[in-house]
C-alpha positions as CSV (number, residue, x, y, z in Angstrom):
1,X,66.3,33.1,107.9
2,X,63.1,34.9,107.3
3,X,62.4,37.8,109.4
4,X,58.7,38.1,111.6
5,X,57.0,41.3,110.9
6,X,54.9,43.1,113.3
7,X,51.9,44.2,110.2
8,X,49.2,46.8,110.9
9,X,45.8,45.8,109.1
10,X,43.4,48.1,109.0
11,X,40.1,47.5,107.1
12,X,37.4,50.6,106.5
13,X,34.1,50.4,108.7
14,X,31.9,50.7,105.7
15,X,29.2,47.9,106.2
16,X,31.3,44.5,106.9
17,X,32.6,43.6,103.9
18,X,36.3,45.3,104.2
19,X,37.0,43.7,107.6
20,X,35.4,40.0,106.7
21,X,37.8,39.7,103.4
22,X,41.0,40.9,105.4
23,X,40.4,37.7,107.8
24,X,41.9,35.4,105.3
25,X,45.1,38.4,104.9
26,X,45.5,38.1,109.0
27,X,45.1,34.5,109.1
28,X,47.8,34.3,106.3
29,X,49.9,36.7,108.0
30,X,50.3,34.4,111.0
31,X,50.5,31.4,109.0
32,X,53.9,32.9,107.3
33,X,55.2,33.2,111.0
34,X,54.0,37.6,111.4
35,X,52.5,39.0,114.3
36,X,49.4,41.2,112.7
37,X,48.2,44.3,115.1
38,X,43.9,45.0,114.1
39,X,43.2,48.7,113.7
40,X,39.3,50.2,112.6
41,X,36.2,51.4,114.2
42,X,32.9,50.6,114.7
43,X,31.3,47.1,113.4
44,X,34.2,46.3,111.5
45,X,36.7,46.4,114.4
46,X,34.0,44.6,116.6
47,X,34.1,41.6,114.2
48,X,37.8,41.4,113.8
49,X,38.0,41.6,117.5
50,X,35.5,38.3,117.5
51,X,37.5,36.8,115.3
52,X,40.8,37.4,116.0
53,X,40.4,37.8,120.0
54,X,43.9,37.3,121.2
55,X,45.6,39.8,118.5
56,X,46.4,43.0,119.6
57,X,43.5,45.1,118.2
58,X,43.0,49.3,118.2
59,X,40.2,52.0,117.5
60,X,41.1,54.2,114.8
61,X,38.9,57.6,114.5
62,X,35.6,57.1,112.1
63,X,34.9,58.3,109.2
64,X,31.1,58.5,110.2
65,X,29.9,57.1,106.9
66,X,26.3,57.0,106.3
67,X,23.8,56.6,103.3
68,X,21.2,58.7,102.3
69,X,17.7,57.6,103.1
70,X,16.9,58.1,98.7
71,X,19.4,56.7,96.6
72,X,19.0,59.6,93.9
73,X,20.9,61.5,96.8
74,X,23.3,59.1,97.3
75,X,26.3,61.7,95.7
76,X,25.5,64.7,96.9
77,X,25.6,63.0,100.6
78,X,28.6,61.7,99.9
79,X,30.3,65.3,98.7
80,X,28.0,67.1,102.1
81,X,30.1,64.2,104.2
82,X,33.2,65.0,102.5
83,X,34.8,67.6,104.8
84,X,34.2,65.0,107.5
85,X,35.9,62.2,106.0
86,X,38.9,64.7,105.0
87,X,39.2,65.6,108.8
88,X,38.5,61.5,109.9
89,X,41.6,61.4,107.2
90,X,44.0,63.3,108.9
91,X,42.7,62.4,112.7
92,X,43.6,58.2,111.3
93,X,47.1,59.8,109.8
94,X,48.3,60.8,113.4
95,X,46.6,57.5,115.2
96,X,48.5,55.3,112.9
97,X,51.8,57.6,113.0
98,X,51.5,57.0,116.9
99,X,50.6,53.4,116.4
100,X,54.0,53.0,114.3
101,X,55.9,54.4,116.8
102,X,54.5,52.8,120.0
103,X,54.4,49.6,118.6
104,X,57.6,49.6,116.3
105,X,55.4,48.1,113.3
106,X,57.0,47.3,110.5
107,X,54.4,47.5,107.5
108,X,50.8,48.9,106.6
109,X,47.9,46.8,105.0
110,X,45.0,49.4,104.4
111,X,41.8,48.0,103.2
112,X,40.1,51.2,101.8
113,X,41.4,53.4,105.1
114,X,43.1,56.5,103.1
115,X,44.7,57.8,106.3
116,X,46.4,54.1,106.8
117,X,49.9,54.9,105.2
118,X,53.1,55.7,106.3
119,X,56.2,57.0,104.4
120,X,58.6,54.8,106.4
121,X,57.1,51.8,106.6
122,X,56.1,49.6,103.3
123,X,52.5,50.3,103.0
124,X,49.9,47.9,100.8
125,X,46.4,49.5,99.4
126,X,43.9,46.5,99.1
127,X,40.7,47.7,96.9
128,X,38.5,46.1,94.4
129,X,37.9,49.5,93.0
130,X,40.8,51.0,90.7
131,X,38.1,52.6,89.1
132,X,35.3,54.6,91.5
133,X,32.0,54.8,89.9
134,X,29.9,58.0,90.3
135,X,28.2,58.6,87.3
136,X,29.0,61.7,85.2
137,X,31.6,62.0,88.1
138,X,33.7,59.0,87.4
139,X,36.9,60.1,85.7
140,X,37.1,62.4,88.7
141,X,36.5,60.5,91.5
142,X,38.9,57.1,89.8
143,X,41.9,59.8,89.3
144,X,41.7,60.9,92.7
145,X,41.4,57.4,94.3
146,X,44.1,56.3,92.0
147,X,46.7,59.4,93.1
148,X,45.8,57.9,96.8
149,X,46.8,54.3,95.9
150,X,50.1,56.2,94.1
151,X,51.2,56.8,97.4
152,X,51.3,52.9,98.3
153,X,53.9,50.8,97.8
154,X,51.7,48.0,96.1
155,X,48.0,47.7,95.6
156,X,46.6,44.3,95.9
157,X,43.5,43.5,94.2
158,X,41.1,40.7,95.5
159,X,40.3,39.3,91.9
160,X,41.7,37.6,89.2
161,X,44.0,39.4,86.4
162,X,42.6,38.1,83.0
163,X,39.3,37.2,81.6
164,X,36.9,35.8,83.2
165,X,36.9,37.9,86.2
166,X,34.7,39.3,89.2
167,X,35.1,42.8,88.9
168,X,35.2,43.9,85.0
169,X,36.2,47.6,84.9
170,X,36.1,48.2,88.6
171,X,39.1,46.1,89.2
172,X,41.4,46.2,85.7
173,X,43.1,49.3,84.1
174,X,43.7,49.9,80.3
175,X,47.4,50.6,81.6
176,X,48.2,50.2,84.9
177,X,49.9,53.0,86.3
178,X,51.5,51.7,89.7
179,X,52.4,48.0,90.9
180,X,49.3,46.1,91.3
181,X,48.9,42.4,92.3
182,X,45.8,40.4,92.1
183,X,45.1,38.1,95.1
184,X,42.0,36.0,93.2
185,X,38.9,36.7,95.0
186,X,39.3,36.9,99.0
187,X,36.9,34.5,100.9
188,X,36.9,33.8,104.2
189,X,34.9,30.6,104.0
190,X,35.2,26.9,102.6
191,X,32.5,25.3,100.1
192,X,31.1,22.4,102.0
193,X,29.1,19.1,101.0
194,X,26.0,19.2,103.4
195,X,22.6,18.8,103.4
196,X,20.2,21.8,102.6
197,X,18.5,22.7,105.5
198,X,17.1,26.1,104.4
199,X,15.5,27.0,101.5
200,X,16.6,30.7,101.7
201,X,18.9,33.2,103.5
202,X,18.9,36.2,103.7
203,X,22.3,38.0,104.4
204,X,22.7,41.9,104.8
205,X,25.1,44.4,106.2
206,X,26.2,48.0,104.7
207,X,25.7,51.5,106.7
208,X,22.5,52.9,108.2
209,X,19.6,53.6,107.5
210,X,19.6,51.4,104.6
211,X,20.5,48.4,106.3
212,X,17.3,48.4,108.7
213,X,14.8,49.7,105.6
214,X,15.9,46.9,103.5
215,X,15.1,44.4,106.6
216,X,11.8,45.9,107.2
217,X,11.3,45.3,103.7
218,X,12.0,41.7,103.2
219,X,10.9,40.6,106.4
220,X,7.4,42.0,105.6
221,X,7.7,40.5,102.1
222,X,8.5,37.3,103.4
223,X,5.2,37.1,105.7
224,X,3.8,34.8,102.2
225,X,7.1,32.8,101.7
226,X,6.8,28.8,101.9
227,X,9.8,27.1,103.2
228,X,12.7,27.4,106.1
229,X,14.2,30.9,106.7
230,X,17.5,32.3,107.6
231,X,17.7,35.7,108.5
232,X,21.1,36.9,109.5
233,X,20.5,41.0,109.8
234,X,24.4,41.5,110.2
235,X,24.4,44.2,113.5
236,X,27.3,43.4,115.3
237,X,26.2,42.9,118.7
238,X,27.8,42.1,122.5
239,X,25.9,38.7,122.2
240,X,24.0,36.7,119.8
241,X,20.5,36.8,119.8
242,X,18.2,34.3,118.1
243,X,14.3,34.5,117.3
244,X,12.1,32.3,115.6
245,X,8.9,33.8,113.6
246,X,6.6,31.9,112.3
247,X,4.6,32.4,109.0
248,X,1.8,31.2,107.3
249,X,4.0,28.5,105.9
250,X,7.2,28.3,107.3
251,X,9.6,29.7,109.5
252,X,12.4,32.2,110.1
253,X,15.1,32.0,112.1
254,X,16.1,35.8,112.5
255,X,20.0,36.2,113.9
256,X,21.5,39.7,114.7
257,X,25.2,38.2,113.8
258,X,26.9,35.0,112.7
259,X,30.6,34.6,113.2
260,X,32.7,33.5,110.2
261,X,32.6,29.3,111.1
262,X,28.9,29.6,112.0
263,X,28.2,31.5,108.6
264,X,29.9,29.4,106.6
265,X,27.6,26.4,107.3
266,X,24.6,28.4,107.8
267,X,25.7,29.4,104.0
268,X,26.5,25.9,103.3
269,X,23.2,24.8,104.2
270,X,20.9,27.1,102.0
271,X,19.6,26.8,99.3
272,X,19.4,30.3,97.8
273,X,20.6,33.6,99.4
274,X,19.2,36.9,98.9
275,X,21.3,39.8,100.0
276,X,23.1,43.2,98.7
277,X,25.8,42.9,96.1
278,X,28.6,44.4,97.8
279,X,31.8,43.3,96.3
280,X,32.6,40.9,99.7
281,X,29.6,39.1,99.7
282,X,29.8,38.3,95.6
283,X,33.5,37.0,96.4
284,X,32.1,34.4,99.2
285,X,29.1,33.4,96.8
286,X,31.4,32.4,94.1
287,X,33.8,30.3,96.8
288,X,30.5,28.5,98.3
289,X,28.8,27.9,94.6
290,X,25.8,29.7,95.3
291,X,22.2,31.0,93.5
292,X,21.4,34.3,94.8
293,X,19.7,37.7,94.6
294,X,20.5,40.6,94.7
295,X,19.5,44.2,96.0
296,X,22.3,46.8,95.6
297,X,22.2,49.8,97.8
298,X,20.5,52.4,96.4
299,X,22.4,55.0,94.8
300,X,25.7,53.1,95.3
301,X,27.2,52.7,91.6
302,X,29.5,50.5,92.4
303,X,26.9,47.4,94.1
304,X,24.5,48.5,90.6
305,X,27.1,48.1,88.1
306,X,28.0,44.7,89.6
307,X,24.3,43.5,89.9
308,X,23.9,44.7,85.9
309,X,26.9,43.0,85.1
310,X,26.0,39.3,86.9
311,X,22.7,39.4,85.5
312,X,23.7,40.2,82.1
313,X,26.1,37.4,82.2
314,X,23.1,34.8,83.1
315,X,24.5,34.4,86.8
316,X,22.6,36.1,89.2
317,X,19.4,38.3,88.9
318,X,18.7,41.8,91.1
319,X,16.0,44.5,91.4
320,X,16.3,47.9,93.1
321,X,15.1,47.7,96.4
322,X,12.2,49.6,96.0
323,X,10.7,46.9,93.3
324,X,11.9,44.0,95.4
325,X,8.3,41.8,95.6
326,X,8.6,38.1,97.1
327,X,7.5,36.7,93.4
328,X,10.7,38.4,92.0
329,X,12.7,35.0,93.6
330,X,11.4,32.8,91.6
331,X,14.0,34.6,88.6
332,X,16.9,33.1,90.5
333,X,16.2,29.4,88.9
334,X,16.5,31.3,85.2
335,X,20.2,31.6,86.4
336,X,23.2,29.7,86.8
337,X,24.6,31.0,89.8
338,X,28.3,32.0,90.8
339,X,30.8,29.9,90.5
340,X,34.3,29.9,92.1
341,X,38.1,30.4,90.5
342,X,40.8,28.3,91.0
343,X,43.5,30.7,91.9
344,X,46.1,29.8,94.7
345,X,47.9,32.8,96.5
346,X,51.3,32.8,97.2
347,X,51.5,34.7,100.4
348,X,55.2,34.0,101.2
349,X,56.5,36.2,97.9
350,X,53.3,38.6,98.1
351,X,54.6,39.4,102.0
352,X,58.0,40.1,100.7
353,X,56.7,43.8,100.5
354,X,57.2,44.2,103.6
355,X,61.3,43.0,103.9
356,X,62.3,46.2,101.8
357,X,63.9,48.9,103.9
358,X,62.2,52.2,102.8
359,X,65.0,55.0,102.1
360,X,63.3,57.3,105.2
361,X,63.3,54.7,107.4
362,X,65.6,53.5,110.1
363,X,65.9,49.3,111.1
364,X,63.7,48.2,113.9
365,X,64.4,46.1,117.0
366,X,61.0,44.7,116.7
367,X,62.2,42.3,113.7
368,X,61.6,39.0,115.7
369,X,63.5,36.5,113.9
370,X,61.9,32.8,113.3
């Protein structure tokens, strides 16, 4: 008789991406019959709560994440920020200790969240990043993430295993050094058969202020664009709002959110989509079959060595945000465009993680059996 598990998932509020590809991980959670508990901060917790609004859902302290306004100083932001994410660390450490214990939860999934752990419960590491780029940094900063996920009883990785595959050397290790299991890329949404109603969208999310400079930017670019235009500016918001602007030959139609079935056919229905190349965002491209452009965040290696890597495999072209020009769309026709693997998931064995008994921990009357 299988056993329900009550399964803390906390994603990281760093732009959207972390909480969006944990929806399918909850959704398959309570497909397998466990009850999932919601723990983050900020937008990310405010779209899980949207989704997911009758699951149990919590505010974990922030790591008050932000970018630098030049992308050359992108690093030495990060390190100035440091202390503060060590404290946000050990401030998440207590909240989910005290989560644990109030609740009686029986597992850990921790999307990115390095506070999100517990020694006597099993505890899963999700991350596309084995390796963490920072330039002439990145031997340091991948052997520090990697004694992290060491802690973890598993790390699950949303790509595929072999070749060819989404990530290249951000996802796959010469030799692995702890258990790691490879979920195919994580997508929230369905490819659909529908007619094409605009000819682009534009999709963006990530931390301030780049978020609202890239927006100024396009939407000023796109003053001389010809066609139907959907803007979704991804600021999670109390309500929807909706406004139409018109240009000199076309329209926009400018959104401050889209929830996940709404996106998925706004996605559907366009054309071409122009938007950052955060690691999320390439997984859903892929699943919907979709030409695209991209802009990575300036100074974020991880979103530049994935743009490099797509356009040097003839798939999608980019340009740094500060040469983006409306003419440079007219590349994304030289490409093919992403295209989706056909990996199935077993959830059932990959949840069996969470049925082993740690040695420091005790057995729970919170089993529910099914």
């Amino acid at each position: 008789m299988e056993t329900s598990k009550r399964i803390l998932v906390a994603p990281l509020n760093w732009g959207l991406g972390h909480a969006t590809r944990c929806i399918p991980i909850i959704k398959a959670l309570v497909e397998a019959g466990h009850q999932p508990y919601i723990a983050s901060d900020g937008v990310a917790l405010a779209l899980l709560q949207k989704e997911f609004p009758n699951l149990p859902s919590f505010e974990l302290p922030s790591y008050k994440i932000t970018y630098a306004e030049k992308g050359k100083n992108f690093k030495i932001k990060m390190i100035w920020d440091s202390p503060k994410v060590v404290k946000a660390m050990a401030n998440e450490k207590k909240a989910v200790k005290k989560l644990l214990k109030e609740h009686q939860l029986e597992g850990i999934i921790s999307d990115n969240r390095l506070g999100a752990y517990s020694k006597k419960v099993p505890s899963v590491f999700i991350t596309h990043q084995l390796n963490v780029l920072s330039g002439n940094t990145t031997w340091m900063s991948s052997k520090a993430h990697q004694k992290i996920i060491r802690k973890y009883d598993a790390c699950w990785v949303p790509d595929v295993k072999g070749k060819p595959n989404l990530t290249g050397k951000l996802g796959h290790l010469k030799k692995e050094k702890f258990t790691i299991e490879y979920l195919g890329p994580l997508s929230r949404f369905e490819r659909q058969e529908t007619e094409l109603i605009y000819d682009l969208m534009v999709l963006l999310s990530g931390p301030e202020p780049q978020r609202t400079l890239l927006e100024n930017k396009i939407l000023a670019e796109l003053k001389g664009f010809s066609g139907n235009v959907l803007f979704v500016k991804g600021k999670i918001e109390t309500e929807q709002t909706v406004e139409q602007l018109k240009t000199d030959t076309g329209r926009i139609s400018l959104y401050n959110f889209m929830q996940s079935q709404e996106l998925q056919q706004a996605l559907n229905k366009s054309s071409k989509v122009l938007c950052r190349s955060g690691y999320t965002t390439v997984m859903d491209l892929a699943k919907l079959e979709k030409k695209a452009f991209f802009i990575p965040t300036p100074g974020q290696y991880e979103q530049e060595y994935l743009a490099k890597r797509l356009q040097k495999q003839g798939l999608v072209p980019f340009c740094t945000q500060e040469d983006f020009k409306l003419e440079q769309l007219e590349r994304i026709d030289e490409y093919e465009g992403l295209a989706r693997f056909d990996f199935v998931m077993d959830y059932t064995t990959l949840f069996e993680v969470f049925s082993k008994v740690k040695e420091n921990s005790e057995p729970t009357s919170a089993s529910l059996s099914t």
